[in-house]
C-alpha positions in Angstrom: -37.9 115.2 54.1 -35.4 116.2 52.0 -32.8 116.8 54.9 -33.5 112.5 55.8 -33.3 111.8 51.4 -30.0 113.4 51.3 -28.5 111.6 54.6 -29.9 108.5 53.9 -26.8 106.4 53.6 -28.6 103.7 51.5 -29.3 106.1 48.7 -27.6 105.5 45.9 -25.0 108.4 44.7 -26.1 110.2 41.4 -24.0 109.2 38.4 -22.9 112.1 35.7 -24.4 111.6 32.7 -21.4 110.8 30.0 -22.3 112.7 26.8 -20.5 110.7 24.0 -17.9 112.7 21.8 -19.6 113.6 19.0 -18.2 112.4 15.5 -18.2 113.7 12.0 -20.5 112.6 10.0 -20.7 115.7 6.9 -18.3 114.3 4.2 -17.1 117.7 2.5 -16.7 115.6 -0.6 -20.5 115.1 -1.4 -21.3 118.6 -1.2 -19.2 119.5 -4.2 -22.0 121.2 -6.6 -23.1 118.8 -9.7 -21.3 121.6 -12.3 -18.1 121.4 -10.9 -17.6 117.5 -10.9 -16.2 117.7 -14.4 -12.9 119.4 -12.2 -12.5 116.2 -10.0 -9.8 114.1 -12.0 -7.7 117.4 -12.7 -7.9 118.7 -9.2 -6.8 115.0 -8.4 -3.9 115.2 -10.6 -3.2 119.3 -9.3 -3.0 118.1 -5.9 -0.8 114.8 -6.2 1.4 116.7 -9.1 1.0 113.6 -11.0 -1.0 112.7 -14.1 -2.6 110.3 -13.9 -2.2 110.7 -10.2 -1.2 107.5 -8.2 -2.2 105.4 -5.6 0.9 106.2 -3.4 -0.3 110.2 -3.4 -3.4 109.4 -1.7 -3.7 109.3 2.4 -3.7 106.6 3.6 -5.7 104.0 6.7 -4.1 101.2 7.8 -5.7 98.2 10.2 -4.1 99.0 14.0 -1.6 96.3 15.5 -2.5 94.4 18.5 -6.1 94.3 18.1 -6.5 97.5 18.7 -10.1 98.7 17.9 -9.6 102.7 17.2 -8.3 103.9 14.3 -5.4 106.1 13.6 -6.1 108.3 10.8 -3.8 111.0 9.3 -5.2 114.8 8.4 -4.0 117.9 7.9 -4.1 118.7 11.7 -2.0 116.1 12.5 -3.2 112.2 13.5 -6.5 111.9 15.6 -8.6 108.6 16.5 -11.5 107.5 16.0 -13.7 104.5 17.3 -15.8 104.5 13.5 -14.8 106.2 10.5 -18.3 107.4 8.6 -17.4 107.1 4.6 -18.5 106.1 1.6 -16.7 104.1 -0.6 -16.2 105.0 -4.2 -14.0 102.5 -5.5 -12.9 99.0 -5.1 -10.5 96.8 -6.5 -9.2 93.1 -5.7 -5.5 92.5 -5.8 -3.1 90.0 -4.8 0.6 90.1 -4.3 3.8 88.0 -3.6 6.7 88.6 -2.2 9.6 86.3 -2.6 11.3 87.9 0.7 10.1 89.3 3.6 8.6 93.1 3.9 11.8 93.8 6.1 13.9 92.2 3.6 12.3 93.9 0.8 12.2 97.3 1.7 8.7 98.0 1.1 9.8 97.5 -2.7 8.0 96.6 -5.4 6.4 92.7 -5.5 7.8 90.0 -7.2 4.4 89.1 -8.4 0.8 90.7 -8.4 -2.6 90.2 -10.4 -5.1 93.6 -10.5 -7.3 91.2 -11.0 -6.6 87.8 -9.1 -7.1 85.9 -12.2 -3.8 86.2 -13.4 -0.5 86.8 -12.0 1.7 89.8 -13.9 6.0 88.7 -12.8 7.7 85.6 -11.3 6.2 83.0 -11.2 2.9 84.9 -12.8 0.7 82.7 -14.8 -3.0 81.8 -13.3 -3.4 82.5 -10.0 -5.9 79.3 -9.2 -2.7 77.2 -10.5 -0.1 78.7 -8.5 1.4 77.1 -5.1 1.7 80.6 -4.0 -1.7 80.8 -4.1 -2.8 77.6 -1.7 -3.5 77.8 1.7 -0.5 77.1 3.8 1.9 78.4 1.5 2.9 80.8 4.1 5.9 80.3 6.4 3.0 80.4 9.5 -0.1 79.8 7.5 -2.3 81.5 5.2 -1.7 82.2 1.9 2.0 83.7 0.5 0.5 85.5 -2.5 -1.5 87.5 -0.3 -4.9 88.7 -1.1 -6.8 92.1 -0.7 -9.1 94.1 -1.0 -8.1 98.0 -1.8 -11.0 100.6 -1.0 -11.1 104.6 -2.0 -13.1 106.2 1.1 -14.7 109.7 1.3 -14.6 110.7 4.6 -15.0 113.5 6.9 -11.4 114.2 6.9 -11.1 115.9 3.9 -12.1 115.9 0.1 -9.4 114.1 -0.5 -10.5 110.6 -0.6 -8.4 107.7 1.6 -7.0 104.3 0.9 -7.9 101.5 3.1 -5.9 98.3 2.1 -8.0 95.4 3.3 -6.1 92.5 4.6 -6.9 88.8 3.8 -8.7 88.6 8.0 -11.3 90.7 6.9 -12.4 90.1 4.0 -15.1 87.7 4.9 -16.4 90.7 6.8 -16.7 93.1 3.7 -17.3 90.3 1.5 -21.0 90.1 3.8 -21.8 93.7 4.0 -21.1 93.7 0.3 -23.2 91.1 -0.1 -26.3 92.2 1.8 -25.7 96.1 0.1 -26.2 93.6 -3.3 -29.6 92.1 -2.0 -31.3 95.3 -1.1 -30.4 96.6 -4.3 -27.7 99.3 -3.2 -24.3 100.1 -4.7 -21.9 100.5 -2.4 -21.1 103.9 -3.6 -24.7 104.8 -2.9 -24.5 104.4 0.6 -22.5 106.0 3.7 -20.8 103.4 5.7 -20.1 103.3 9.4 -16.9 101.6 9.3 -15.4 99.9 12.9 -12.9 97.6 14.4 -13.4 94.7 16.2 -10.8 92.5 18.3 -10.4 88.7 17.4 -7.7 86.1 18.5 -6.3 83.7 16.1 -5.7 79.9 16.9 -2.5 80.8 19.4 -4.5 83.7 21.2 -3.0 86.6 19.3 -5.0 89.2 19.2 -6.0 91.6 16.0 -8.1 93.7 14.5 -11.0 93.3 12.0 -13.3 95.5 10.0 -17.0 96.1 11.0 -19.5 97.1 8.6 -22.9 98.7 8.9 -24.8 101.1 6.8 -25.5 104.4 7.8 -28.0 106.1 5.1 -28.8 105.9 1.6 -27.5 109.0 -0.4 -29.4 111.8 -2.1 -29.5 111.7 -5.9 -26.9 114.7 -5.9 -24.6 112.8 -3.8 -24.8 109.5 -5.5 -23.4 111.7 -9.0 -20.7 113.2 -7.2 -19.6 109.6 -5.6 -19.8 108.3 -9.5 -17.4 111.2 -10.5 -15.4 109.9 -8.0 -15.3 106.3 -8.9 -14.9 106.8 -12.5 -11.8 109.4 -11.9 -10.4 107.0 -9.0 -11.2 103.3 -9.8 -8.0 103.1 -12.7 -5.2 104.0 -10.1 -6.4 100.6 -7.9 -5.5 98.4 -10.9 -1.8 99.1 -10.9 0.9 97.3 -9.3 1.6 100.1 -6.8 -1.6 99.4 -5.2 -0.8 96.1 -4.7 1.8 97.1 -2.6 1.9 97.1 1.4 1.3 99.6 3.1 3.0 98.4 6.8 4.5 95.6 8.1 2.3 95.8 11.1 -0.1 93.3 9.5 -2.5 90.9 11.6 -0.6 87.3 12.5 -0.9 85.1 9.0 -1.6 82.0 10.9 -5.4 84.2 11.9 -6.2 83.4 7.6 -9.1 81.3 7.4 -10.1 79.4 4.4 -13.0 81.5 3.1 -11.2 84.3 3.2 -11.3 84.6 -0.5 -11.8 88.0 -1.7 -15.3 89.5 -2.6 -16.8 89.5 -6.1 
């Protein structure tokens, strides 16, 4: 009876069902009409009150201390988090930069060498990058590399129109070196895609924990969409060549003895 289902005391308690929160996935960006894309670079430059408008201007994402595995992203509403970021990325660039001092020491200034292309290094000591000690694994006080290597991405995101910086640090860039790699073998620019991006938590040799990207591909963009990402890329792609972009954006950076060899930045 249903008196004897409800008393039973070996029937098991009804669970709520959890609804997950929902996130964003419309990226106001890509639903900019084709005849307006011809604005994007001076409503760039209108907004950052720069011209050409630089790297510093843009918002920013950072990878979380501590292994955490939500990110903390800045809007206009203030910070939220979020477990994956849905984007698409529009530009790319590889950079590497050393610093003769520490960040703390440095002030967040300026480095005393960087390449915008990690061929060859612009400052002191500057030459070819392959040549220089600063270059080597193990050049680093506690490992890793002292010219340090990255990989700088523009991101449109649901946040905004305005597109994001991502600074990737030398522990993940195996990680987007791979999903840039399998984008390459089915044929698909990264710009053409929309891109789950998510945070994973590793431990390095002496158990410290941090954070690296994760990767997946969410859906292939419309025709429409894939001209306004170009607009982007073509307006955007110059700021990541300068030596501002080369330039840290925290000292919060995952534990230097967690580089790997391999780590090498992707093509």
């Amino acid at each position: 009876s249903a008196r004897s289902r409800t008393t039973d005391p070996t029937a098991k308690e009804a669970r709520p069902i959890r609804t997950p929160l929902a996130v964003p996935t419309t990226l106001a960006a890509l639903a900019i009409p084709p005849a307006d894309l011809g604005a994007v670079q001076p409503a760039l430059a209108d907004h950052t009150g720069a011209d050409p408008a630089s790297v510093f201007d843009l918002p920013r994402i950072t990878l979380p201390a501590g292994g955490s595995t939500q990110w903390i992203i800045p809007t206009m509403e203030g910070e939220i988090t979020a477990e994956t970021i849905p984007a698409v990325i529009v530009a790319k660039a590889n950079v590497r930069a050393y610093y003769a001092q520490s960040f703390e020491q440095s002030g967040g200034g300026p480095p005393d060498c960087f390449s915008n292309d990690c061929v060859t290094g612009q400052g002191s000591p500057g030459g070819l990058c392959s040549q220089c000690p600063f270059s080597q694994f193990g050049s680093a006080s506690g490992g890793g590399k002292a010219c340090a290597e990255r990989s700088n991405l523009l991101l449109l995101t649901p946040y905004g129109v305005m597109p994001y910086l991502l600074s990737v640090p030398p522990t993940s860039l195996k990680k987007l070196r791979a999903y840039l790699f399998h984008l390459a073998g089915a044929n698909r620019p990264f710009y053409s895609v929309a891109t789950d991006i998510g945070l994973d938590r590793t431990k390095n040799k002496a158990g410290v924990s941090y954070s690296v990207l994760r990767l997946s591909m969410n859906r292939t963009l419309g025709p429409d969409e894939v001209e306004v990402t170009l607009s982007f890329k073509s307006a955007l792609s110059p700021l990541l060549g300068t030596m501002a972009a080369t330039v840290a954006a925290t000292s919060t950076e995952p534990n230097p003895d967690a580089y790997n060899e391999g780590s090498e930045l992707p093509s």
